[in-house]
C-alpha positions as CSV (number, residue, x, y, z in Angstrom):
1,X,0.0,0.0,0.0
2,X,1.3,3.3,-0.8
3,X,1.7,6.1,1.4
4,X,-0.5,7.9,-0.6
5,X,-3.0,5.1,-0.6
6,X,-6.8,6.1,-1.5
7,X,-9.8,3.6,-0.9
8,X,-12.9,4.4,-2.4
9,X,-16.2,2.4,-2.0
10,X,-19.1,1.5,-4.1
11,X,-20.3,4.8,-2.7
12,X,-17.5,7.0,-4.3
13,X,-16.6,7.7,-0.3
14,X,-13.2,7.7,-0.1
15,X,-10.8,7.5,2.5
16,X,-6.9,8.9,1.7
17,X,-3.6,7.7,3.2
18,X,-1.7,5.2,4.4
19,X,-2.2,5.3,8.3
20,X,-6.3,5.8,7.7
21,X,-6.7,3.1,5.1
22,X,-5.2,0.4,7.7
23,X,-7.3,1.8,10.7
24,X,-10.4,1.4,8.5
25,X,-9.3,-1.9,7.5
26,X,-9.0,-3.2,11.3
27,X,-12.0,-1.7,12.2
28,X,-13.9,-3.8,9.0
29,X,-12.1,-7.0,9.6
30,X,-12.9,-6.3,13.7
31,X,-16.3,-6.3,12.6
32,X,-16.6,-8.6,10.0
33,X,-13.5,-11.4,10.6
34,X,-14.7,-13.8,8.0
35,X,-14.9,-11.4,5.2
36,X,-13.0,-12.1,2.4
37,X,-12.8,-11.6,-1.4
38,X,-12.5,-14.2,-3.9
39,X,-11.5,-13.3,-7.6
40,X,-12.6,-14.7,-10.5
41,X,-10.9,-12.9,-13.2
42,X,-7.8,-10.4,-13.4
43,X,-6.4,-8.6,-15.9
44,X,-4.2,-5.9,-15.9
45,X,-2.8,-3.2,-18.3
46,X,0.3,-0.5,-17.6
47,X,-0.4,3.3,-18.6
48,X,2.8,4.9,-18.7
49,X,1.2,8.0,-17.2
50,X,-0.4,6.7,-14.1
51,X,0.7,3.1,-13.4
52,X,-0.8,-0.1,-13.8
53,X,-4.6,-0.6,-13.8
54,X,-5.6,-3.9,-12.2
55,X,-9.6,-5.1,-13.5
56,X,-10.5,-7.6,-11.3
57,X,-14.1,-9.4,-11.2
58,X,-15.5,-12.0,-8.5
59,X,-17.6,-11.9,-5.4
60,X,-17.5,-11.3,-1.5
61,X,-18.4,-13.5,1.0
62,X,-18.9,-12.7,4.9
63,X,-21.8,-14.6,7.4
64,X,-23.4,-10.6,6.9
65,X,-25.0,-11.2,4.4
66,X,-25.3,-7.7,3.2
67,X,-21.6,-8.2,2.3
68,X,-22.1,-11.6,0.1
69,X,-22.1,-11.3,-3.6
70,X,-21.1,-10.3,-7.0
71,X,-18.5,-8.2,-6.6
72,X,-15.7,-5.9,-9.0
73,X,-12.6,-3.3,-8.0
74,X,-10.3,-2.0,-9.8
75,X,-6.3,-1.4,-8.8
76,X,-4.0,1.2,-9.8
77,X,-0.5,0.0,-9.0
78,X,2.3,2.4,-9.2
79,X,6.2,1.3,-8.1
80,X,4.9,-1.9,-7.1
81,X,2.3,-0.3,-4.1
82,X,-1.3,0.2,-4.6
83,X,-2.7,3.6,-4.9
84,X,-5.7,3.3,-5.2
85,X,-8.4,0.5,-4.4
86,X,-11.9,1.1,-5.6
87,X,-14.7,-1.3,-5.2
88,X,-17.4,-0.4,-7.7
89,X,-21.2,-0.8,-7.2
């Protein structure tokens, strides 16, 4: 994860940097322990501009069932860190 790491839900809220992105993330997985994301499909292409861009398609599953189902997000990779991880509705 990059320092500059943003996270942005199916929502379009986001939530920017680093130290925030892994206290969100403890307080989900606090909350929701089983969670997890399975991938069906990834694909990825580099854009000399901004990075790489990472497509990946698949579902999430979680005993909240509000969290189960069909699921996509998309990656932008830059100097081997994430910048960006967006789930999209």
């Amino acid at each position: 994860m990059a320092d500059d790491h943003r996270f942005t839900d199916m929502e379009g809220a986001s939530v920017l940097g680093k130290a925030a992105c892994v206290r969100a993330w403890r307080g989900f997985f606090d909350a929701y322990p089983d969670y997890r994301n399975v991938f069906h499909s990834v694909t990825a292409a580099d854009h000399r501009t901004v990075g790489a861009v990472v497509d990946i398609a698949g579902r999430s599953e979680c005993s909240e069932p509000a969290l189960c189902g069909p699921a996509r997000w998309t990656a932008l990779v830059r100097d081997g860190a994430v910048v960006h991880w967006h789930v999209h509705a």
